[in-house]
N, C-alpha and C positions, 0 to 999 in steps of 0.2 A: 402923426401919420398912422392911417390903420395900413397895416401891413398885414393883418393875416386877412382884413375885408371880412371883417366880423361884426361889425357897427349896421346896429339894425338887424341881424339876424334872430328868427328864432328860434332858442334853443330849450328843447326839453331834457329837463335832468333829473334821473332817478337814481335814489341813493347815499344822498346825503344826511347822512348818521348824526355827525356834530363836526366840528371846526377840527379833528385829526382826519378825515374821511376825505381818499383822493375828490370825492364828487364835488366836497368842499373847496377845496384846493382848487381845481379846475371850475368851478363857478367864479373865483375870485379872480383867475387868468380871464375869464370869457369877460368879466362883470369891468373889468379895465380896457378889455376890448370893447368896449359899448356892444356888445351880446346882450338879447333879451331875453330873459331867462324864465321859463317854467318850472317850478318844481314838483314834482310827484314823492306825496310819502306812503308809506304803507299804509298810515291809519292818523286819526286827527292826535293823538297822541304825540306821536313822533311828530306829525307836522309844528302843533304848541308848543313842545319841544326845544324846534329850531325857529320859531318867527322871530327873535329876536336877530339868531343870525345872521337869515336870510334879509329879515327888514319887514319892515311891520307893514309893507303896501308889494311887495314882489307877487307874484299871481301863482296860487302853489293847489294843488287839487291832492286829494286824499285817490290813492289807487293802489287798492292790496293784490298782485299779480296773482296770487291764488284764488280770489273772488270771481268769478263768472262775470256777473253783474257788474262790478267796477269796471274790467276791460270791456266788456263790452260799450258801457257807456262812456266809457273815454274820449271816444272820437268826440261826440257831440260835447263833450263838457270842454275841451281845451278848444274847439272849435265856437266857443263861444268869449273863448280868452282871446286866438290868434286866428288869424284868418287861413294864415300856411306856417308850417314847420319847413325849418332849413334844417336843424339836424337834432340829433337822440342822442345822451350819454346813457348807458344803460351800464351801472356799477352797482350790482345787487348781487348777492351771494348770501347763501345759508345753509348751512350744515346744522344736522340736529341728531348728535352723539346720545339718543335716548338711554341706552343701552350703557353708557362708557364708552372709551374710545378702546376698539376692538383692533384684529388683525384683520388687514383688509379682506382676507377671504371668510371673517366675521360679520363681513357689512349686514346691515340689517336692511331687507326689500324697503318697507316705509320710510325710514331714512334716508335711500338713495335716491326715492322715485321722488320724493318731497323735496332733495337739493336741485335734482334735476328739474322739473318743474319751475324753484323759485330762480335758480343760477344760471338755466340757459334756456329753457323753452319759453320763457319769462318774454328773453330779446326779441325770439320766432312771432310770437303773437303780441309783443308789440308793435313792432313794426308791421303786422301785419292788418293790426287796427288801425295806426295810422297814415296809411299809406296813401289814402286819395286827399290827406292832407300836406304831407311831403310835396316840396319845391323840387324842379325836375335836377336841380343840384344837387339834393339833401345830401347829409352824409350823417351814417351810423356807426359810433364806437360804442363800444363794449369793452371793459376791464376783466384778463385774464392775467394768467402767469407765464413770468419768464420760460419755464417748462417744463413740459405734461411726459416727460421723457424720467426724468429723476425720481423714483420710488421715495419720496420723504416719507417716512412711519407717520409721523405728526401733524400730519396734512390727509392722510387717508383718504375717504375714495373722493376727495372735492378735487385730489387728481383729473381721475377717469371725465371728472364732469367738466374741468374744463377743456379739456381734450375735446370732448362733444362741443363746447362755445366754440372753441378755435375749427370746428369741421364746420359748424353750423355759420362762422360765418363767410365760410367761401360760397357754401349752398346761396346763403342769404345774397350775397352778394349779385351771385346769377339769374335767381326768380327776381330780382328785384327789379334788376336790369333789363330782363324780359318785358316782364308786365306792367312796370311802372314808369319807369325812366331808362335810357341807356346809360343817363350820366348818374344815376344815381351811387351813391357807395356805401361798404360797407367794411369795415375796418378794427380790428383790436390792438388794446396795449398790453402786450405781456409784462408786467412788471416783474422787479426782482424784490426782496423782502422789505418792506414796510411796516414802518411804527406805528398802527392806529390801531383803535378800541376794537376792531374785529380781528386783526388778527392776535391782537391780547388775549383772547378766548382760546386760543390754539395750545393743547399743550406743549411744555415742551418751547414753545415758538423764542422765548428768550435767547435762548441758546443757541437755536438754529442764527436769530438775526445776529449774533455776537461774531459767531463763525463768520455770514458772509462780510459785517465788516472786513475782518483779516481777509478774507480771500478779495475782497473788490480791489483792484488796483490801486487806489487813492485811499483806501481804508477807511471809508466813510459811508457808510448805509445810506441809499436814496432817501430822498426828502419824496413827501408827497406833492411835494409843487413840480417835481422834476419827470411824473409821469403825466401830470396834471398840464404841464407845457407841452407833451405829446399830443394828449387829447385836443387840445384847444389847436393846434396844428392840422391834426386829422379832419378837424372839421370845417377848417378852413380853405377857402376857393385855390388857395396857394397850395395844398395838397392834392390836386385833382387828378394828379397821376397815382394815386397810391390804391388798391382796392388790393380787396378780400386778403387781408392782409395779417398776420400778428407783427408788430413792431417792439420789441426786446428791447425794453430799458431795462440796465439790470448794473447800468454803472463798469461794464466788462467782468462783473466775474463767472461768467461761463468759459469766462478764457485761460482762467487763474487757480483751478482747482489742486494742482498739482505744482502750486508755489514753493520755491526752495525752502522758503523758513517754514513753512508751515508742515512742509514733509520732514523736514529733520526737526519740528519739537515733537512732532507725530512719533516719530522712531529712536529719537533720544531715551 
């Protein structure tokens, strides 16, 4: 029974790093959904990388979001793969600590403008390349954080930048709808702390994700399948009420922060 009506759709997914990487995770939910899947890597590198992955016949194009040229020729190259896109996972993020990791009123300009750029102006100008290929359904998620609200040190300014994702796609959401489709959507998943090879880069991040075990209700740190069953939701016709939206998986612990055991071994 396809239940999310994901069989036969096509979906473009940018992002996938290796087999810990939610993009991963969520290509494996869509790929059980009979989903057609494109993959976009940064560079043929990273795509050689994962062909064994992905599968040695999946249809994956090389597209580095900072190149000019690659976006722009985008359109025509996937439009030689697919005819029409139903929907875009857009999970790319990059922070680049040149410097060290500073206090955030240390941020270094090149740094920020360069996360900004790969981390959210990335989703703007992809979707806006391919837009006269989008199905008058499509629907677009994008991977953000549970929330742009909590100053974590260890996380520094990819804060602020997903803040702008999460503004960017109500925006998204309305031009789209405008100019392209009224049904079209536009959707995030906020996640809460997660085990994969980018956020192993994070200083510090060990201990952050140790904490939120304890504070998550169930005391068990999300699995990347469990945002991953988000996404593949969102982009399903059974989600059609949902737009311009962050969706908070975080397992409840924004509810939990101020747990009794945790406040009395805090103050023991």
């Amino acid at each position: 029974m396809d239940y999310l009506r994901l069989s036969d759709r096509n979906i473009v997914i940018m992002g996938v790093a290796n087999r810990r990487s939610v993009a991963w995770a969520t290509a494996e939910v869509l790929r059980e959904s009979g989903a057609h899947l494109i993959y976009l890597f940064k560079d043929q590198e990273l795509l050689e990388k994962n062909r064994k992955l992905i599968g040695e016949s999946a249809p994956a194009l090389v597209c580095d979001v900072e190149s000019q040229p690659d976006m722009e020729t985008l359109p025509t190259r996937l439009a030689e793969l697919v005819p029409v896109v139903h929907g875009l996972i857009h999970s790319i993020a990059f922070a680049n600590f040149s410097d060290g990791l500073k206090p955030f009123h240390g941020t270094l300009k090149k740094d920020f403008l360069q996360a900004v750029d790969i981390s959210c102006f990335s989703l703007i100008q992809t979707a806006n390349q391919l837009k006269d290929l989008f199905s008058a359904d499509a629907s677009i998620v994008t991977m953000s954080i549970s929330t742009t609200r909590m100053a974590s040190e260890n996380y520094g300014y990819m804060g602020p930048i997903k803040a702008a994702l999460d503004a960017s796609v109500v925006f998204l959401a309305k031009s789209l709808s405008q100019e392209v489709s009224p049904q079209i959507r536009v959707n995030a998943v906020g996640a809460g702390l997660l085990k994969t090879s980018a956020s192993a880069g994070i200083p510090g991040y060990i201990n952050a994700y140790l904490y939120a075990e304890k504070v998550i209700p169930r005391h068990q740190a999300l699995s990347t399948s469990e945002p991953a069953e988000v996404i593949a939701f969102l982009l399903s016709p059974r989600s059609s009420g949902i737009n311009a939206q962050t969706i908070v998986v975080d397992a409840g612990m924004s509810i939990n922060y101020f747990d009794q055991d945790i406040i009395r071994k805090a103050t023991s």
